[in-house]
Structures are given as structure tokens and as C-alpha cells.
C-alpha positions, 0 to 999 in steps of 0.5 A: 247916374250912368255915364254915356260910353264913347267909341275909342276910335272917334275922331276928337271933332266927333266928340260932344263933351269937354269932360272924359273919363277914360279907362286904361289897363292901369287905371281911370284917368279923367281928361279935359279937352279945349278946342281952339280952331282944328286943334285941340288941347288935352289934360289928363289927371292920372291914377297915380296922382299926376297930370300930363298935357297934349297940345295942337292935337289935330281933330282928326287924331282918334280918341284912342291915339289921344288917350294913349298918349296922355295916359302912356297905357293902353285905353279899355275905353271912354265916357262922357263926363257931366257938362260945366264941371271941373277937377279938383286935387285931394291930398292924401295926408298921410303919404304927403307928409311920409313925402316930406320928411327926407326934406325936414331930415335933411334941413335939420341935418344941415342946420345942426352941422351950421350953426354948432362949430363944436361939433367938429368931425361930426359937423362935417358927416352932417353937413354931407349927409344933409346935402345929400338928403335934400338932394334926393329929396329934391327929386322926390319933390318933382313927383309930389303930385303923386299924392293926391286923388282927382274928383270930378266936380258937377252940379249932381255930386264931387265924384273920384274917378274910381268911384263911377260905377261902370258896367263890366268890361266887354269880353274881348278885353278881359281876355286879352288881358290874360293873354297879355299875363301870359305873354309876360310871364311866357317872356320872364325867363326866371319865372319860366325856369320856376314855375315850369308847369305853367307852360307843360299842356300835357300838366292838366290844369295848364292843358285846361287853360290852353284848350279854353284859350283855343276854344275862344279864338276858334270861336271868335264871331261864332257863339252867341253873347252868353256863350262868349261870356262864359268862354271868358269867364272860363279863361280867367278861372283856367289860367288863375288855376294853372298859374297858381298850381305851377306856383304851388308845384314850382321845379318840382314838375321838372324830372329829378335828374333835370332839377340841379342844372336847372337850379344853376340855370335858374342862378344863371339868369337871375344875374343875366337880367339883374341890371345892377351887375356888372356887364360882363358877369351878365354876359357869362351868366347868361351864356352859361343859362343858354348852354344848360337849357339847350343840354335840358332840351324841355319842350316846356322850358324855353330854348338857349336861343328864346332865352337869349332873345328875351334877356336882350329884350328882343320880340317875346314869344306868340302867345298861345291861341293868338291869330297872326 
């Protein structure tokens, strides 16, 4: 049965059904919504098992805001799920009992070290072991519902969220989905330094991938609907070439002189992002990475200045063919 699509940015008032499932850049979520007076109250069963709860929603609040925020991920978009129905909970046995078995260690560890005295030094490296084992399996269990699939049960069928056929993604989202990749990978330092070519339009597989980016926001509202489609599927295949072929090439794009300070740069901001390190050491490492790719001065590696920026976690880069 095809699923009725809703707009995101109706209102919560606007809506005629209880039961949504909603379409996120991680996932499908299905959400139940209550309304008591002008607010409204919201349960979303995520992808990963878990499920999060928006109350005195006010009715005027968009869908997409809703969403969003029950989710914690960007919405692609909403459908109407049948009228009457509820959600249930699948386990998955396999990952349940993986869950557990640090809980089971952990008691069998603790029971050995308490009810065998002759075991002396090794009852106490028992009974540590044990404490910490169920300590770290006691914040495991706060996340126990990650294990398990929601379905949607109607009079029709017991339905996964996953399992709803739905029709393909408009254009505009596939695409900027690519875009939002190459933001990452354009503000991944690391991955800037190892995969150069990526990021060279004058690499003929990048250029490709540059030039079909221009092409569809230069024609945004222009082309008609089959020429819009095939712009998109020419940005997705343009950018999965170029990526792989940088990846594939890797340093080798940059000029045999450039390759050894590159490779001590590329050391330099691993450590520099590598949270585990001690701050200091990540600090000379990241003024070390900064000195040598403003002395490389490479139009396709990033600045001293664009490093620093993305390492502090300052705003990433424009993404290339994006309108301001």
C-alpha cells in the first residue's frame, strides 16, 4: 500500500493522522503524535533501536522542527502511516545476548572472588575485575534498546519502518547530500592531505565532478524535470569517480618534492585532532602541520589558516557551487 507524503513544513495542527513515519539522513523513524488542547506530544522509535519523547509541542511548531528534534538528524521527509495502528519492539537475539555477556562475566567474576576464600590474591584481581565489568556494563545497559527493530502494526500487515516502499528521493536532496560529503571531507584536514586529487579541478575526474556541481545550481529552476534528473544522477556518479580515483592516487598527486613535508604534515595533523593526546602535544603538532602547508602553498591542500580553523572546529569551508 503506498504511503500518503506530507509537506515538512505544515504545521503540527495541519496534520490528519496520529501515526508518521518520517525520513531522515539516517534513517526512518516512525513517530505518534497526541494532542491534548494546542500542545502536542510526540514519540519517535529511531533507527537504532531507541526511542525519544517531545512534550507541550505547541501546534503551531512545523513538522520539520518536530522532527529534527525527536530525531536529532536532518528530516528528508513524512508520510502518513495507516489510521488505529501501534508500534511494537522486535528484539534482535544475537546482539541482545552479545549485550549481556560483559553483565554475566562480570557476576561470574564477582561470585568466584566471594564465595572461594582460598583463592587469595587472585580473589582480590577478581573481585576488581568483576566491580569494573559490571560497571561498564551498567552503562551498556542504559542503551539495551538499541537492540531492537520497531513495526508498525495496522489491520493490513506488521510492517518494519525499513520495509515501506517508498518512491525515490526528490533530486534536490540527492544532491545535496553530495554536497554535504564533500563539505566533510573538504573540512577533514587528514583526509585533505591524503587524498589530494579530490580537491585539484584541473585532476580530470575532480574538474568532472566540479563542473556537473556548477551546472545544477546554475540551473536550478531552469531545466525541466528529466533534465534535472539526469543532472543529479550526473553529480552522484561525478563525485563517486572523483573520490575514488583520489583515493586510489592518494599523495601520489602531489609533486615528488612536496611528497616527504607532506607526509610529516599529514603526522602532524593526525596527532592535532587526535583527542586522546595530551593538549600540549596537539597544539606543537598542529603549529607544526600549519607552518608546512603555508611553505607547500598548494591551491588544492588547504591553507595554515583553513587548517587551524577546522581543527578548532571553527565554520568548514563554502562547499564548491553552493549559492550564499
Amino acid at each position: 500500500m503506498a504511503l500518503q507524503e506530507v509537506s515538512l513544513d505544515d504545521p503540527l495542527s495541519g496534520l490528519r493522522a496520529s501515526n508518521l513515519l518520517i525520513e531522515t539522513e539516517v534513517g526512518r523513524a516512525i513517530v505518534r503524535r497526541t494532542r491534548r488542547k494546542s500542545l502536542h506530544k510526540l514519540v519517535a522509535h529511531l533507527p537504532d533501536g531507541r526511542r525519544t519523547t517531545l512534550t507541550g509541542v505547541p501546534e503551531e511548531r512545523s513538522l520539520r522542527q518536530a522532527a529534527a528534534s525527536l530525531t536529532g538528524a536532518r528530516p528528508l521527509r513524512a508520510f502518513l502511516l495507516p489510521p488505529g495502528g501501534e508500534v511494537v519492539a522486535k528484539l534482535r537475539p544475537v546482539s541482545t545476548a552479545l549485550h549481556y555477556l560483559p553483565w554475566v562475566a562480570g557476576v561470574g567474576l564477582l561470585w568466584a572472588a566471594l564465595t572461594n576464600p582460598g583463592l587469595g590474591t587472585l580473589r582480590v584481581v577478581f573481585l576488581a575485575l568483576g566491580i569494573t565489568i559490571v560497571i561498564i556494563a551498567r552503562d551498556a545497559f542504559a542503551k539495551s534498546r538499541r537492540y531492537r527493530d520497531w513495526a508498525f502494526v495496522s489491520k493490513a500487515a506488521t510492517t518494519k519502518a525499513i520495509d515501506y516502499v517508498l518512491p525515490g528521493l526528490p533530486e534536490e536532496i540527492e544532491v545535496d547530500d553530495v554536497k554535504v560529503e564533500y563539505g566533510r571531507l573538504l573540512s577533514d584536514i587528514v583526509y585533505r592531505i591524503e587524498c589530494p586529487a579530490l580537491f585539484d579541478p584541473h585532476e580530470p575526474t575532480s574538474k568532472e565532478f566540479t563542473l556537473a556541481l556548477l551546472q545544477w545550481d546554475n540551473n536550478d529552476g531552469v531545466a525541466g524535470q528529466d533534465e534535472r534528473r539526469e543532472l543529479a544522477r550526473r553529480v552522484r556518479a561525478t563525485f563517486a569517480a572523483a573520490r575514488a580515483n583520489a583515493e586510489r592516487i592518494g599523495m601520489d598527486h602531489l609533486p615528488a618534492e612536496a611528497r616527504d613535508r607532506a607526509g610529516t604534515a599529514l603526522k602532524a595533523a593526525r596527532l592535532a585532532t587526535d583527542e586522546a593526546a595530551p593538549e600540549p602535544e596537539r597544539q606543537a603538532a598542529l603549529g607544526r602541520a600549519v607552518e608546512i602547508l603555508d611553505q607547500l602553498a598548494l591551491y588544492y591542500l588547504p591553507t595554515g589558516a583553513q587548517a587551524r580553523r577546522a581543527i578548532t572546529g571553527s565554520a568548514p569551508p563554502q562547499l564548491p557551487g553552493r549559492r550564499n
